[in-house]
C-alpha positions in Angstrom: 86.4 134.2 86.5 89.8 134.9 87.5 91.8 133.5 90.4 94.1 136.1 92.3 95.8 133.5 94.3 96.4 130.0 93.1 93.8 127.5 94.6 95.4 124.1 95.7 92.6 122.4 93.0 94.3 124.5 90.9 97.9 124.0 91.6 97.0 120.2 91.9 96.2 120.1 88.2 99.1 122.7 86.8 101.8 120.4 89.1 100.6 116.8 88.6 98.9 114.5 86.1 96.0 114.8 88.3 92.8 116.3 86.7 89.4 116.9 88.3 86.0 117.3 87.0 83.3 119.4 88.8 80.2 116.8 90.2 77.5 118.7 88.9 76.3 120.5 85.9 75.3 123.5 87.2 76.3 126.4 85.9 77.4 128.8 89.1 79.4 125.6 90.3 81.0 124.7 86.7 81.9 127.8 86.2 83.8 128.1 89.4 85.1 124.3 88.9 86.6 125.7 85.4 88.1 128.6 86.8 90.1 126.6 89.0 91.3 124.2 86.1 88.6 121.4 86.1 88.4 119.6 82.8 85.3 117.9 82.9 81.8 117.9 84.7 79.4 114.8 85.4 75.5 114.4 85.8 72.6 111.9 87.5 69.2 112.3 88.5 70.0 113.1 92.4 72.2 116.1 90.6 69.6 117.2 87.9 67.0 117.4 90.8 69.6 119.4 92.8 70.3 121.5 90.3 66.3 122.3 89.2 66.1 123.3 92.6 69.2 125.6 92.3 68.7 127.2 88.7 64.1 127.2 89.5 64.3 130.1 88.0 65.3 129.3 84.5 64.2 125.2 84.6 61.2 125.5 86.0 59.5 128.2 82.8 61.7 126.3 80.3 59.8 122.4 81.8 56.3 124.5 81.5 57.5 125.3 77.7 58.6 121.8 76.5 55.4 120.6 78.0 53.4 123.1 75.8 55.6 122.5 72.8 54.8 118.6 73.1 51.3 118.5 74.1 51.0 114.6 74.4 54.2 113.9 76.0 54.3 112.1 79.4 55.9 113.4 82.2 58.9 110.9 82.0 59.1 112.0 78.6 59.8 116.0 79.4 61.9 114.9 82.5 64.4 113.3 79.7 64.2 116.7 77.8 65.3 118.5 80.7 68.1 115.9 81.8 69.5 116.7 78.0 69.3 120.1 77.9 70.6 120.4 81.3 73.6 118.4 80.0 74.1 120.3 76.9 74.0 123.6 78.5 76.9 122.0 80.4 78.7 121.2 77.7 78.7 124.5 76.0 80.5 125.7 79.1 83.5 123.0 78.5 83.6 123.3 75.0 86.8 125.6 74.7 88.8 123.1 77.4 87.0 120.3 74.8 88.5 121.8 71.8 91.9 123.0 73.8 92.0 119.3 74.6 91.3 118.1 71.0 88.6 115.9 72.3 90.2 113.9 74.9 88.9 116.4 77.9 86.3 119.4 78.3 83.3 116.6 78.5 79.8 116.4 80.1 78.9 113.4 81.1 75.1 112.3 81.7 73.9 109.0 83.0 71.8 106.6 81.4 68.2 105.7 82.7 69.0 103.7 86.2 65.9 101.6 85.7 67.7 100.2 82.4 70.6 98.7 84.4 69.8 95.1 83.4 69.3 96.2 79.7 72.2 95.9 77.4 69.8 97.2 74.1 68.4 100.2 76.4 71.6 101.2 77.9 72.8 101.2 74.9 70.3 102.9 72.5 70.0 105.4 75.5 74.2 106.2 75.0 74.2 106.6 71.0 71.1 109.1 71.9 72.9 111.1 74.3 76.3 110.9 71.7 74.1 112.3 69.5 73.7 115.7 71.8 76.6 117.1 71.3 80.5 116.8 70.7 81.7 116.9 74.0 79.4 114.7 75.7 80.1 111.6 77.9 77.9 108.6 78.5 77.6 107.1 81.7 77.3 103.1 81.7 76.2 101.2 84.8 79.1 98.5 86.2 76.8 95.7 85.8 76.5 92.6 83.8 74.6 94.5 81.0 76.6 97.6 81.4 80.1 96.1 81.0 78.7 94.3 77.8 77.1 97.3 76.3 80.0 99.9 77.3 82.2 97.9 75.2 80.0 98.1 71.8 79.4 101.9 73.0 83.0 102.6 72.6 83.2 100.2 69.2 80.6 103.2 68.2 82.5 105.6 69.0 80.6 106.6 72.2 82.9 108.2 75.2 81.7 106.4 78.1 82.4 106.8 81.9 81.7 103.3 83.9 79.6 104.4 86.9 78.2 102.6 89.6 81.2 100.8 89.9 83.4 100.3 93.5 85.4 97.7 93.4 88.5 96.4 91.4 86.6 93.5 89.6 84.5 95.9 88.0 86.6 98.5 87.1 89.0 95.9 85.2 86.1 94.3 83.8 84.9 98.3 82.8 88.8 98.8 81.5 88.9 95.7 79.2 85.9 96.3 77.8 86.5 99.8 76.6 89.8 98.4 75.8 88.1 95.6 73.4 85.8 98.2 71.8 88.7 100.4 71.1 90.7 97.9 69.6 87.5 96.8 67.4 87.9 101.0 65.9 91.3 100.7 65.5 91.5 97.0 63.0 88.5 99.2 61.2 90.8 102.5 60.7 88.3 104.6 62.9 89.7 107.0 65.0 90.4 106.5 68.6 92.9 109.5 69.3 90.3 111.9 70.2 88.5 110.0 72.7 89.0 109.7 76.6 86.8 107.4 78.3 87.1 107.3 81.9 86.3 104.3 84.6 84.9 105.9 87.7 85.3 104.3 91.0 82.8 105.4 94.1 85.4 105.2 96.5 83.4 107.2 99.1 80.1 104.8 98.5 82.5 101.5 99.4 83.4 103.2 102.6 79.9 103.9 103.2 79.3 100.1 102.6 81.7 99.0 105.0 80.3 101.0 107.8 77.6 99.9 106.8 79.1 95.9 107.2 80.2 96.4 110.8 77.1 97.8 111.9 74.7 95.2 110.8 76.8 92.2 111.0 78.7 93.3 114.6 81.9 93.5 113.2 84.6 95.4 115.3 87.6 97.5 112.9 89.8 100.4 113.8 87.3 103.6 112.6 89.7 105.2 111.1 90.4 102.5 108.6 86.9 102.5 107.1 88.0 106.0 105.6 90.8 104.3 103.8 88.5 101.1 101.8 87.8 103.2 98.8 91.3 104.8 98.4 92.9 101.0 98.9 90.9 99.6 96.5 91.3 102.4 93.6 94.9 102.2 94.3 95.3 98.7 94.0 93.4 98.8 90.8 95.4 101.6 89.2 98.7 99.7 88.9 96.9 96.8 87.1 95.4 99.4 84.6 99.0 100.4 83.5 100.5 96.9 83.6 97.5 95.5 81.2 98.0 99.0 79.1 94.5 99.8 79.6 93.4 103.3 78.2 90.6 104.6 80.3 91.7 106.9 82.9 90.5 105.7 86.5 88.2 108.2 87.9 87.5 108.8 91.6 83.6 109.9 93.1 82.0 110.3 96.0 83.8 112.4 98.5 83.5 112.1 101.8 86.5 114.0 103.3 90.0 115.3 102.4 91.9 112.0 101.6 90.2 111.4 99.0 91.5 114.4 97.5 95.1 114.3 98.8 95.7 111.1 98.9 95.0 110.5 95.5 97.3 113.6 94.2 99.7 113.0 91.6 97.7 109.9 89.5 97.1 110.1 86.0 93.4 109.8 87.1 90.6 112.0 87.6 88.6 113.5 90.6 85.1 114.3 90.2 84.4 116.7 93.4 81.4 118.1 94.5 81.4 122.0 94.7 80.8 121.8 98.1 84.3 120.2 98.5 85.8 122.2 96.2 85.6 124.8 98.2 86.3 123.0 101.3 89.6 121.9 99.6 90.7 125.3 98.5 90.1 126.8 101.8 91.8 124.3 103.3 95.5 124.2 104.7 96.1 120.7 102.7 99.6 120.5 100.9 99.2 119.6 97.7 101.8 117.0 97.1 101.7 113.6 95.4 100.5 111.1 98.1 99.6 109.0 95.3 102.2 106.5 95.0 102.5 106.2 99.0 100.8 103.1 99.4 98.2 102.7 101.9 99.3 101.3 105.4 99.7 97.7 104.9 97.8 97.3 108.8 94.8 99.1 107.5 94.6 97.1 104.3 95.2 93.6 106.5 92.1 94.6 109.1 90.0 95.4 106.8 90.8 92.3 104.5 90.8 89.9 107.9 87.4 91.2 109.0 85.4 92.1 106.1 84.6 89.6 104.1 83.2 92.4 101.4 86.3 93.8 101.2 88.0 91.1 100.1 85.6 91.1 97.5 85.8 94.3 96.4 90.0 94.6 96.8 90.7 91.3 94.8 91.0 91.1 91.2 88.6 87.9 90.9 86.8 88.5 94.1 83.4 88.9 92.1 82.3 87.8 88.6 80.1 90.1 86.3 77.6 87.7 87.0 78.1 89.4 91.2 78.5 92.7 90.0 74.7 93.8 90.3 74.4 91.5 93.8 77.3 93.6 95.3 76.0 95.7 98.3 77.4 98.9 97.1 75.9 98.2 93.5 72.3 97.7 95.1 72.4 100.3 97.3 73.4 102.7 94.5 71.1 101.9 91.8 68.3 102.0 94.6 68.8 105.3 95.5 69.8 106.5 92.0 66.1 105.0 90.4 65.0 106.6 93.9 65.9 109.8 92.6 65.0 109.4 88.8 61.5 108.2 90.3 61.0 111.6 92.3 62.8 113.6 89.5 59.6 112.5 87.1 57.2 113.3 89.9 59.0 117.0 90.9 57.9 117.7 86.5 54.9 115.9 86.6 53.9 118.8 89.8 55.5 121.4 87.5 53.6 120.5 84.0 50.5 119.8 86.1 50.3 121.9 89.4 48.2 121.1 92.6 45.1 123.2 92.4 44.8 123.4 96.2 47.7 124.8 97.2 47.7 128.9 96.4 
């Protein structure tokens, strides 16, 4: 797909460090995120089941056929089939910015089983299956206790991993010097390390969503505007620390909810991972593309929120939660509810495929 004007996603990433991936693996959108310069694309089970909606035509005869191909398979069993082809079909779209890259960008990444997230042998056995896939493919690893412990031996193996779940600094310093230790354990062995790019993502979007969701339960009175700001405060607080420890693993920033956290965050050696949805918002938009990102965020906004918040404070100071906190954090729960939600009703929208209800025509 050619572009006949310049799209600011795509000036963003020709005129700054600043790369973004598409947040989805389907194919219309990835395509379109490619054209525009994106470098990577990303996968979970609320996406898989958004996509099998959105591609029916081709998933839904292609579940029917892995069922018949694997007559005593479960349903969970042919779900993971489809998650994996799903993600290699991805990949095979990146692989030319992969091998352009020489390894260290065009990668898909897909997302371990939520329901393992206290698991360190099952996240883990899960990764070196989904490395196994193909070249270009990313591993998401849960921020929790057993995720930051398991992410580490991942990379030792040579695994590229992307720290999900994940919000606040604590966890994506304790997600950086664990891929750090792992890479340092390949390196005193003589294995490569050059060709790898894991990434630390940070849900900034999901922390601003926690925060309203703070003031409203517990009565808390802030300037609304500032909620907008808790994600982008947080990632930028962390990013500095990153370089200063030397840290490898690119910062990565998810869940959009408006245009700052695209703008604001041009011009960092990190990534975006945008839904197509704003994508398209974002190149239709009016939006300078500039580097905003080392403006730092009003001091007044960062002091209200740290004053009344108590959450915030956890989430914006380096030793505000220990790995033993991560899972406990109300951004972590809330996530991995609603992603084991979604892998739940993922297996259920197969199982009705494989095994269809008789009484409806």
């Amino acid at each position: 797909m050619d572009i006949a004007v310049e799209t600011p996603l795509a000036r963003t990433v020709r005129t700054t460090p600043t790369d973004y991936w598409n947040d989805s693996c389907a194919v219309e959108e990835l395509t379109y995120a490619i054209a525009n310069g994106a470098v990577g694309a990303t996968s979970n089970p609320t996406i898989v089941a958004e996509v099998l909606k959105k591609e029916a035509a081709f998933w839904r005869p292609r579940i029917a056929e892995i069922a018949a191909e694997n007559a005593d398979w479960t349903d969970t069993e042919v779900t993971w089939r489809l998650i994996e082809e799903m993600g290699v079909r991805g990949a095979k779209l990146l692989e030319p910015v992969f091998v352009r890259e020489q390894g260290r960008k065009g990668r898909l990444s897909i997302q371990t089983n939520p329901t393992f997230y206290r698991d360190r042998e099952r996240i883990l056995e899960h990764a070196l299956r989904f490395h196994s896939l193909a070249p270009n493919i990313q591993v998401k690893f849960p921020a929790t206790r057993a995720g930051i412990s398991g992410l580490e031996e991942a990379t030792y193996r040579g695994v590229n991993i992307n720290a999900t779940v994940c919000f606040t600094v604590p966890q994506a310093l304790a997600a950086g010097a664990a891929v750090e230790r792992g890479l340092r354990r390949r390196e005193a062995e003589g294995l490569d390390v050059e060709h790898m790019g894991p990434v630390v993502t940070m849900m900034i979007g999901r922390l601003d969503d926690w925060m309203r969701v703070l003031i409203e339960r517990d009565d808390i009175i802030v300037n609304p505007g500032y909620l907008n700001w808790a994600g982008i405060a947080a990632l930028k607080k962390a990013y500095p620390i990153f370089r200063e420890r030397g840290y490898r693993a690119r910062l990565l920033a998810a869940a959009y909810r408006h245009h700052l956290h695209w703008s604001e965050l041009i011009g960092g050696d990190i990534v975006l991972t945008i839904p197509y949805l704003w994508q398209r918002r974002f190149n239709a938009s009016a939006v300078e593309v500039r580097p905003r990102f080392d403006d730092p965020v009003d001091p007044a906004i960062v002091a209200e929120l740290y004053e009344r918040i108590p959450d915030f404070r956890r989430a914006y100071d380096e030793d505000g939660l220990t790995v033993e906190e991560f899972d406990g954090y109300g951004a972590t729960a809330r996530t991995l509810r609603g992603f084991i939600r979604s892998y739940h009703e993922l297996v259920a929208t197969v199982g009705d495929i494989i095994l269809p209800n008789p009484d409806v025509a």
